[in-house]
C-alpha positions as CSV (number, residue, x, y, z in Angstrom):
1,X,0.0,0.0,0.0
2,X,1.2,3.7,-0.9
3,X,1.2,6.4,1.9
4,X,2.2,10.0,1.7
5,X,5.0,11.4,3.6
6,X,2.8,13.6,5.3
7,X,0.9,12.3,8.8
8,X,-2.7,12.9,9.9
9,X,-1.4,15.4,12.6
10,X,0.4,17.3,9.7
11,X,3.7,16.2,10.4
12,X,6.3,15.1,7.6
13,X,8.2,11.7,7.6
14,X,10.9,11.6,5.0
15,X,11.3,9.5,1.8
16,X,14.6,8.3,3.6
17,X,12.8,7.0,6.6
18,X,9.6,5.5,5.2
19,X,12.4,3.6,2.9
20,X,14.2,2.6,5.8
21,X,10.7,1.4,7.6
22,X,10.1,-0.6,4.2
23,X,7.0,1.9,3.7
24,X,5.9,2.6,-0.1
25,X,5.7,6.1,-0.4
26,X,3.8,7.7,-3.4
27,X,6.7,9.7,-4.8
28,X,8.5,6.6,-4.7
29,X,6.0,4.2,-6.3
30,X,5.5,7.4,-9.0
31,X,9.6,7.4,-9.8
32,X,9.4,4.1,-10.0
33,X,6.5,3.5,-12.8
34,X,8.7,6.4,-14.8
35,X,12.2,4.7,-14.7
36,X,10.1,1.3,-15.7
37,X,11.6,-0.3,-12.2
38,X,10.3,-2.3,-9.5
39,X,9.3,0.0,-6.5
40,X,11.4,-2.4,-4.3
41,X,14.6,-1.1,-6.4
42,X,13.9,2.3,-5.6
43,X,12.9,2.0,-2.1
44,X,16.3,0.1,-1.5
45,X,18.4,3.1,-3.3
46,X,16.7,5.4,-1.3
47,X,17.1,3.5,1.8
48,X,20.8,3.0,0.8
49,X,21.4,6.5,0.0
50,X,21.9,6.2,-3.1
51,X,18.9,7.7,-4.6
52,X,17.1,11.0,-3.7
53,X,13.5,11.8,-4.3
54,X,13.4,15.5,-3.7
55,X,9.7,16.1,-2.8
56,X,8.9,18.5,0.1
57,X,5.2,17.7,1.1
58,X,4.8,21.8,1.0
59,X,5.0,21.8,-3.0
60,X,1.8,20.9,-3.9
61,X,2.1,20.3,-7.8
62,X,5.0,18.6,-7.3
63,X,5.7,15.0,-9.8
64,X,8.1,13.4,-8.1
65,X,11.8,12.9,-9.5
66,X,14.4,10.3,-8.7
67,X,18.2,11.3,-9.3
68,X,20.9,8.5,-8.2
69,X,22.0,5.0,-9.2
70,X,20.1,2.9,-11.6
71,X,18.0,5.6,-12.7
72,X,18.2,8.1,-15.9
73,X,20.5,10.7,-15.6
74,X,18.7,13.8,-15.0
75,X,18.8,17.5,-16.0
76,X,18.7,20.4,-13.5
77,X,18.2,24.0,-14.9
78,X,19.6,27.1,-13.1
79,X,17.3,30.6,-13.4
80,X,16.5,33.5,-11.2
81,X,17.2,37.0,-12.1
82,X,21.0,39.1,-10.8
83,X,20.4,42.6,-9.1
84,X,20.8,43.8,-13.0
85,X,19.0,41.9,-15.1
86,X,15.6,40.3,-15.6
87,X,12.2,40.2,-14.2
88,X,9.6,37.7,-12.6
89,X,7.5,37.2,-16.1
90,X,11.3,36.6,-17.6
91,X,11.7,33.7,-14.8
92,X,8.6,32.0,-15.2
93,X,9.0,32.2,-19.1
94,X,12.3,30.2,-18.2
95,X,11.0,27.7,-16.4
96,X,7.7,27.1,-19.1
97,X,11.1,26.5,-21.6
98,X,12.7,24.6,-19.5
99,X,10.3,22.5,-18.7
100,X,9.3,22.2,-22.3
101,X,12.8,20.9,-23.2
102,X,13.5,18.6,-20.2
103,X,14.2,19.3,-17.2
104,X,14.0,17.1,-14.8
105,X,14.8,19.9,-11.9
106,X,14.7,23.8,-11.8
107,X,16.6,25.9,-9.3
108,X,15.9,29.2,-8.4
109,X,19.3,30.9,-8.1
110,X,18.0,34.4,-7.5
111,X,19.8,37.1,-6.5
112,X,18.0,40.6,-6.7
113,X,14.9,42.1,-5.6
114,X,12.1,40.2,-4.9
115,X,13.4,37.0,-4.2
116,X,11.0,35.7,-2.2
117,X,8.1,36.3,-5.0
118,X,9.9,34.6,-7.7
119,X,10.3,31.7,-5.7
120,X,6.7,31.6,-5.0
121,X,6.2,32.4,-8.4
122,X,8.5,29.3,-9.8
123,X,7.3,27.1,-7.2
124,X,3.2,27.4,-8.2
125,X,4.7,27.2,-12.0
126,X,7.0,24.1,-11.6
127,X,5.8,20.9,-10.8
128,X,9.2,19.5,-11.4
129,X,11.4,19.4,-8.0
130,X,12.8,23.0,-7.3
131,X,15.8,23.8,-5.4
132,X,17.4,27.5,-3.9
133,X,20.9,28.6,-2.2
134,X,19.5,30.1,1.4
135,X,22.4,32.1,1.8
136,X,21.2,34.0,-1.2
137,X,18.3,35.2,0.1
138,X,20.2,35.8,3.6
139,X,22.1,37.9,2.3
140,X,20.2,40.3,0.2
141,X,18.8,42.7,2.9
142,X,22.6,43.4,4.4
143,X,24.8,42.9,1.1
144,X,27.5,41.6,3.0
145,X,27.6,38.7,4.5
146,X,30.0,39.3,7.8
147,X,26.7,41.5,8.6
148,X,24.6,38.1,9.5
149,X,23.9,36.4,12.4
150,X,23.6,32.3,12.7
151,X,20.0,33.3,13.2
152,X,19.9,34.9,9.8
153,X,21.5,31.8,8.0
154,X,19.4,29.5,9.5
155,X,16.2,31.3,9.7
156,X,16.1,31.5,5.8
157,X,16.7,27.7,5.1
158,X,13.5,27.5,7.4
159,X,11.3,29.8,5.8
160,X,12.4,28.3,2.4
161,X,11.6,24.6,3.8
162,X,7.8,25.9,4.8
163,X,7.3,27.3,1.5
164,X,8.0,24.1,-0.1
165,X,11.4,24.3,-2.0
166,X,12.1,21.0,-2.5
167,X,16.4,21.0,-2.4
168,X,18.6,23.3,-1.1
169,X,22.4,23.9,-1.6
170,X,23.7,24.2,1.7
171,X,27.6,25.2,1.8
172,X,28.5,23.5,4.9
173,X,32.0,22.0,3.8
174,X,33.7,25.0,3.5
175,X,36.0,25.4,6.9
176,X,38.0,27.8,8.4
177,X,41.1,25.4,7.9
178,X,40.3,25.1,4.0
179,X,40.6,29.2,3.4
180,X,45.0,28.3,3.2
181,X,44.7,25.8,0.6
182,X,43.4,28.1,-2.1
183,X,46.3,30.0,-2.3
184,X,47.9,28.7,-5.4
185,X,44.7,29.0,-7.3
186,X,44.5,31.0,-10.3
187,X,40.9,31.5,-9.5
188,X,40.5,31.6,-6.0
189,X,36.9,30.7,-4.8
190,X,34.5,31.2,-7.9
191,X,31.3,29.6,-5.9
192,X,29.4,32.7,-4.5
193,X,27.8,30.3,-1.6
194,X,31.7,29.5,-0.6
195,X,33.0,33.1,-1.2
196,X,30.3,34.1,1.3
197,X,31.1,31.4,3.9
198,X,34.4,32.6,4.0
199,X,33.9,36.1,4.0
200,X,31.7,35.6,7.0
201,X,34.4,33.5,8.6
202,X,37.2,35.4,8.5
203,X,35.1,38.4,9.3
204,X,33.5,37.1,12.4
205,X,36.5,34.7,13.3
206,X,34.3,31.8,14.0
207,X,33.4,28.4,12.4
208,X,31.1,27.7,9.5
209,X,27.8,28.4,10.9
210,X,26.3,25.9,8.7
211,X,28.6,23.4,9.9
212,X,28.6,24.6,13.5
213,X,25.1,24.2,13.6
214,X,24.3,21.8,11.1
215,X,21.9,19.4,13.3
216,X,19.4,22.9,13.0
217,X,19.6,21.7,9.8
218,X,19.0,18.7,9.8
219,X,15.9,19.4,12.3
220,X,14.5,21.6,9.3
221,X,15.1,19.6,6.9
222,X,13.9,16.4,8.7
223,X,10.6,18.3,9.3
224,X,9.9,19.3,5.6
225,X,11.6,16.6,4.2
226,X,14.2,18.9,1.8
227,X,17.1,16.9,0.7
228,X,20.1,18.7,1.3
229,X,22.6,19.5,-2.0
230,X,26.0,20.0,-0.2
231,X,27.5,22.6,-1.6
232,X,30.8,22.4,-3.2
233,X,31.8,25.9,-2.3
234,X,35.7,24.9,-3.2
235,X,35.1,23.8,-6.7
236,X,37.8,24.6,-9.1
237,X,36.8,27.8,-11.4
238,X,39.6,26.7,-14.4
239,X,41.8,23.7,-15.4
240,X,44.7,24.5,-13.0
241,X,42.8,24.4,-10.2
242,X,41.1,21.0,-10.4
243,X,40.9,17.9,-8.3
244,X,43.5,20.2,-5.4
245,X,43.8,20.2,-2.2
246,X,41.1,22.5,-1.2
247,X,38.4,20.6,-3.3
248,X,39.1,17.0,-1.7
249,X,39.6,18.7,1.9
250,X,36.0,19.9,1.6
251,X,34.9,17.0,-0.1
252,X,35.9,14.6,2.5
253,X,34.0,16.9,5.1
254,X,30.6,16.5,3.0
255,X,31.3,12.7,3.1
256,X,31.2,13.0,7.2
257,X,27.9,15.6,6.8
258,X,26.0,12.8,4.8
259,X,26.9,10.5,7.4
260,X,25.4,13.2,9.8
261,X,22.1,13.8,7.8
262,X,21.6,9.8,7.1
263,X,21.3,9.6,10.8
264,X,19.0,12.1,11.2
265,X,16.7,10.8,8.1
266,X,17.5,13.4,5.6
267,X,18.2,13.0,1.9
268,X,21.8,13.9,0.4
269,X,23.1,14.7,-2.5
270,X,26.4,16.4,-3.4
271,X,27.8,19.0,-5.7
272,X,30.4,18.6,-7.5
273,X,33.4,20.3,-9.4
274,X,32.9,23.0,-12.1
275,X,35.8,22.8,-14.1
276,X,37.9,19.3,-14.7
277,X,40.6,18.4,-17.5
278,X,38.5,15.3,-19.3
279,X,41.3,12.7,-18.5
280,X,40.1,13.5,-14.4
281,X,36.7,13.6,-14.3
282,X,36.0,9.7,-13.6
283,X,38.7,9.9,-10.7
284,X,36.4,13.0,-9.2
285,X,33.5,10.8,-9.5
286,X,34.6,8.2,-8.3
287,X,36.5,10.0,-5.6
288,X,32.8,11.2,-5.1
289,X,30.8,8.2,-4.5
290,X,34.3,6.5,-2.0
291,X,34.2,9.9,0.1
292,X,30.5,10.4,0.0
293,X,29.3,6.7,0.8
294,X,28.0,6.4,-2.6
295,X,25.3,9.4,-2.4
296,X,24.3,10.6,-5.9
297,X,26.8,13.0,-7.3
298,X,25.8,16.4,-8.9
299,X,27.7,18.1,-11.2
300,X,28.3,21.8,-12.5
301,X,29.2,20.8,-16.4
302,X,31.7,20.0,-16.1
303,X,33.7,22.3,-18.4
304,X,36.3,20.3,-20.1
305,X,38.3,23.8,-21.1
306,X,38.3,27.5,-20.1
307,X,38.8,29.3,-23.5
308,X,35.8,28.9,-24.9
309,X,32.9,32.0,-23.9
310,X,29.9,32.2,-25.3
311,X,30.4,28.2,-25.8
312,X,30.4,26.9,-22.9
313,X,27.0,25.0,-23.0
314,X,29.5,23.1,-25.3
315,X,32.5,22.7,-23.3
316,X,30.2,21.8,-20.0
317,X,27.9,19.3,-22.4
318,X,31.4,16.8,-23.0
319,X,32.6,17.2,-19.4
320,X,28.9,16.3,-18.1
321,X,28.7,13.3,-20.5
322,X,31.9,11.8,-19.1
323,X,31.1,12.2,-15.5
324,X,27.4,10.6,-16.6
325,X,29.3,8.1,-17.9
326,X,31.1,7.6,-14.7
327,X,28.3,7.8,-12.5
328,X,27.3,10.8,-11.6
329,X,23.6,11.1,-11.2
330,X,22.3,14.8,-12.1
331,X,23.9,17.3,-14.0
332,X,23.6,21.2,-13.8
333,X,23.5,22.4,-17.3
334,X,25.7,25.5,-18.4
335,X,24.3,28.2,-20.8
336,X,26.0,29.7,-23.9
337,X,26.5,32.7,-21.2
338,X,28.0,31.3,-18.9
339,X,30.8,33.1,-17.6
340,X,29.3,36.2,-19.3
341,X,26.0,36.8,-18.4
342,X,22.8,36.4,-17.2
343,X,21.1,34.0,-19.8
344,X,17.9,35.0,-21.5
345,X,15.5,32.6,-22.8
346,X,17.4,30.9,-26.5
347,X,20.4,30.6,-23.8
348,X,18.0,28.5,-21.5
349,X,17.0,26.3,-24.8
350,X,20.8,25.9,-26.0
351,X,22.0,25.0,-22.4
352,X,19.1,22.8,-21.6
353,X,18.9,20.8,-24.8
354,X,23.1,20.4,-24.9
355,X,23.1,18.8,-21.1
356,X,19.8,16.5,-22.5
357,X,22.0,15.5,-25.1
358,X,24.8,14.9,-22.5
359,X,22.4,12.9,-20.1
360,X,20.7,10.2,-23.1
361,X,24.4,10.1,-24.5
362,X,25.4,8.5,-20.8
363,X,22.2,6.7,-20.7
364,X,22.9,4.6,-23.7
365,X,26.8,4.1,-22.8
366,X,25.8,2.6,-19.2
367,X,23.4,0.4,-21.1
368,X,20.8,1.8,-19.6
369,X,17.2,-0.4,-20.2
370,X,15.4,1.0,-23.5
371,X,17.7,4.1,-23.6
372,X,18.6,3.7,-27.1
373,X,15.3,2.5,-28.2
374,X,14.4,6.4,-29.6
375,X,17.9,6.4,-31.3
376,X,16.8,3.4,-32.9
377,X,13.3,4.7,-34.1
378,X,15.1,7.4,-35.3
379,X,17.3,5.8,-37.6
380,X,13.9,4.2,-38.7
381,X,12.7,7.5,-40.2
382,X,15.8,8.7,-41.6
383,X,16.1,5.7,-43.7
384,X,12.2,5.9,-44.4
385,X,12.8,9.9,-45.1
386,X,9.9,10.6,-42.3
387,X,10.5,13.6,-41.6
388,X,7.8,14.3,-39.6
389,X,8.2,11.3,-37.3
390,X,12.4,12.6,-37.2
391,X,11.1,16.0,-36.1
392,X,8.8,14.5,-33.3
393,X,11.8,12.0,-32.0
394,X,14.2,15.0,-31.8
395,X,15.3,16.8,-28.7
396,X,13.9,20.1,-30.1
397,X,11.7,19.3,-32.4
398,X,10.9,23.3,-33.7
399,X,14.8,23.4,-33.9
400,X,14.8,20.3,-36.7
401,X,12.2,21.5,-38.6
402,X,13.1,25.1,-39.3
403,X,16.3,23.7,-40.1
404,X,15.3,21.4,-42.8
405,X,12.7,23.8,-43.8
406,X,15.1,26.7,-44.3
407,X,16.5,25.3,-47.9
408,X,13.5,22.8,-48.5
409,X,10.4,24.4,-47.3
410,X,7.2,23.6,-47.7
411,X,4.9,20.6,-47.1
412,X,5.6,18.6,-50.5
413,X,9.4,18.1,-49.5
414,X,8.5,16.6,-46.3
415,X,7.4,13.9,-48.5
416,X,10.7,14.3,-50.3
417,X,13.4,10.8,-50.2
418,X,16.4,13.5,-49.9
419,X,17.6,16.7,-48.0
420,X,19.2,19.6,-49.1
421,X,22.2,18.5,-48.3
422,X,22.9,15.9,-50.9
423,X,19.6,16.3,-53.2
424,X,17.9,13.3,-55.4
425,X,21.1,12.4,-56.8
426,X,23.9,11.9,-54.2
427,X,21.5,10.7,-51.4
428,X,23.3,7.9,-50.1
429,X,20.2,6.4,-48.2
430,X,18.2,6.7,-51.6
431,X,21.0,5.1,-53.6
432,X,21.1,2.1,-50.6
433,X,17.8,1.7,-51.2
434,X,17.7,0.8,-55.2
435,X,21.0,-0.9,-54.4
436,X,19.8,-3.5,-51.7
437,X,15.9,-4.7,-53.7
C-alpha cells in the first residue's frame, strides 16, 4: 500500500525514513512507474542513500523525480534573475522552456529584488522538483555577508523549507582550515555560496555556521523533508585548479555531513566540481561516491576547457557526458552565457537541450534499459525519409524543422526521399535503397 509522507497530525516523515521502515511512499512508487523499475529497487536506493527523491510535502504540484544510481541521468536548470537583469515574467518564461525541453529539476538561483516572490512564483509554476541557495536570500537585505547572524542563516533555510522548496544547496563544507589551501589557485573561490562562507568566517573569526550548527539543519530539513545539496563551495573555477587540495579537503568533510544527515533521516546529494581536464573527471566521481558513501553526485558541467565563452553550454555538455558516464547522477547544465552573463531565454534552450543530449548520450553508454530504443526509431525515419516522425523523435523538435525547412520548405518536400544536403542524386540512403531490392 502507498502512503504520503505527510501524517494525519500534519507532520512530515521523510522518503529516507519511510524507505528505511520498508513503507511505499507515493513519490516513490510514482519514480518508480517512470524509470520502468520495480518499486522495491527504488525503495532500496533510497534507503541506501543512493537515490534521492526531492519532494517537500509543501509543493503541492509537485511530480516526483528520482536522481541516483540505476535511474536516468537527470537534467537540472539554473534561473532567477542578478540585481541587473531580468524580471519575474522573464523567470517563469524560463521555467515554461525549461520544462518544455526537459528538465527534470529547476533551481531558483535568485539574486535581486524580490526573491522571495519569484520563488513563489516558480514554485506554483514548476511541478518539477525546485531547489534555492539560502544564503542567497540571507544575504540580500545586508549585502554583506559578515553583517549576519547564525540566526539569519538559518532562519532562511527554514522559511524556504515551509514554502515548499524542494532542495537546497547548503555550503556547509567550507572550513575555516580550508581558506590556506586556495592559495595557489588561479581562481581563487569562484562559488558565491563559498566566497560568502568565507567572507563571513574570516570576518567574524568563527566556524562555519552551517557546519557549527548543522543538526538545526538537519531538524528543518527532517521536518519538511528537503534533501540537502551540499555545496561544493571549493570547486575549481579553471583547469589548474582542479581535483586540489582544497576541493578534496572539503569533499571529504561532505562525506562525514551525509553521514550526519543519514542519521537524522534526511536525503543527500552532493555537488560537485565546475571545471575538470577530461582525462580526471571519472577519478572525481569516483573519488565522489568513496568519500561520499556512494550518495548521488551532482555536477556543475563539467567544463572540459576555459577558452571557450559564449560556448560553454558546449564545453560543460562533453565534461557532463563523461562524468554521466562515470556515475554521476544529475547534472547542472551550463548556458552559452556562462561566464558572461545572465542567460535569457534561446540561452535557456541551447544549455538545456546540450546537457539532455549529455544525459541520453550517458544513458545509452551505461546500457541503460530501452535508452537507445528512440535512437533506434530514429534511424527508422531517416532511412524511411519521415521527416515528420524525425522532427517528433528530436530533442527540439521546432529546432529540426526550421532547419530542414530553411533550404526545402514547404509541405511537398517533407514527402521528399532527400535533404538539401545531398539532393535526389547523391542521397546515399536513396542510392542504398535501389542498391539493396
Amino acid at each position: 500500500m502507498e502512503t504520503t509522507g505527510r501524517k494525519d497530525d500534519g507532520s512530515v516523515r521523510t522518503q529516507r525514513t519511510l524507505a528505511l521502515q520498508g513503507i511505499v511512499s507515493r513519490e516513490a512508487a510514482a519514480v518508480a512507474r517512470g524509470e520502468d523499475l520495480p518499486v522495491s529497487e527504488v525503495a532500496a536506493g533510497v534507503a541506501a542513500g543512493r537515490i534521492v527523491i526531492p519532494a517537500n510535502p509543501a509543493h503541492r504540484n509537485l511530480k516526483p523525480v528520482g536522481i541516483g544510481a540505476g535511474l536516468r541521468v537527470k537534467v537540472n536548470v539554473n534561473l532567477g534573475r542578478s540585481q541587473t537583469t531580468s524580471c519575474l515574467t522573464e523567470e517563469i518564461e524560463k521555467v515554461r522552456i525549461a520544462l518544455r525541453y526537459g528538465a527534470d529539476a529547476v533551481m531558483d538561483l535568485s539574486t535581486g529584488p524580490g526573491i522571495e516572490d519569484i520563488r513563489r512564483a516558480v514554485l506554483e509554476a514548476c511541478p518539477a522538483p525546485v531547489g534555492t541557495v539560502p544564503v542567497y536570500e540571507a544575504v540580500d537585505p545586508v549585502k554583506d555577508s559578515a553583517l549576519l547572524t547564525v540566526d539569519d542563516f538559518i532562519g532562511v533555510v527554514a522559511r524556504q523549507a515551509e514554502q515548499g522548496v524542494d532542495f537546497m544547496t547548503i555550503h556547509a563544507g567550507v572550513l575555516r582550515e580550508h581558506a590556506r589551501l586556495v592559495g595557489g589557485r588561479l581562481t581563487g573561490v569562484v562559488s558565491r555560496g563559498g566566497a560568502l562562507m568565507l567572507r563571513w568566517m574570516e570576518r567574524n573569526d568563527r566556524e562555519n555556521p552551517y557546519y557549527e550548527y548543522f543538526d538545526r539543519i538537519l531538524e528543518i530539513a527532517a521536518e519538511h523533508d528537503v534533501t540537502l545539496s551540499l555545496g561544493d563551495g571549493l570547486r575549481p573555477g579553471c583547469l589548474h585548479d582542479a581535483s586540489d587540495a582544497a576541493q578534496m579537503a572539503e569533499l571529504d568533510t561532505l562525506g562525514e555531513l551525509t553521514r550526519r544527515a543519514w542519521e537524522a533521516g534526511v536525503q543527500v546529494m552532493i555537488e560537485g566540481p565546475g571545471h575538470v581536464p577530461a582525462d580526471q573527471i571519472a577519478w572525481n566521481v569516483e573519488r565522489e561516491k568513496e568519500a561520499c558513501h556512494g550518495a548521488p553526485f551532482y555536477v556543475l558541467g563539467p567544463l572540459v576547457c576555459d577558452i571557450a565563452p559564449g560556448y560553454d553550454h558546449i564545453t560543460g555538455a562533453i565534461g557532463a557526458t563523461l562524468a554521466a558516464m562515470a556515475g554521476a547522477d544529475f547534472l547542472c547544465y551550463v548556458t552559452p552565457k556562462e561566464h558572461l552573463g545572465l542567460p535569457d531565454i534561446e540561452d535557456v534552450r541551447a544549455g538545456i537541450v546540450a546537457f539532455k543530449i549529455a544525459a541520453h548520450a550517458a544513458d545509452v553508454a551505461r546500457g541503460l534499459p530501452g535508452a537507445r530504443d528512440r535512437d533506434d526509431e530514429m534511424a527508422r525515419a531517416r532511412y524511411a525519409f519521415d521527416w515528420d516522425r524525425q522532427f517528433a523523435l528530436s530533442l527540439d523538435p521546432e529546432r529540426a524543422r526550421e532547419y530542414h525547412d530553411q533550404t526545402l520548405p514547404g509541405p511537398r518536400y517533407r514527402e521528399s526521399p532527400y535533404c538539401s544536403m545531398c539532393g535526389p542524386t547523391y542521397c546515399p540512403m536513396r542510392i542504398s535503397k535501389e542498391v539493396s531490392r
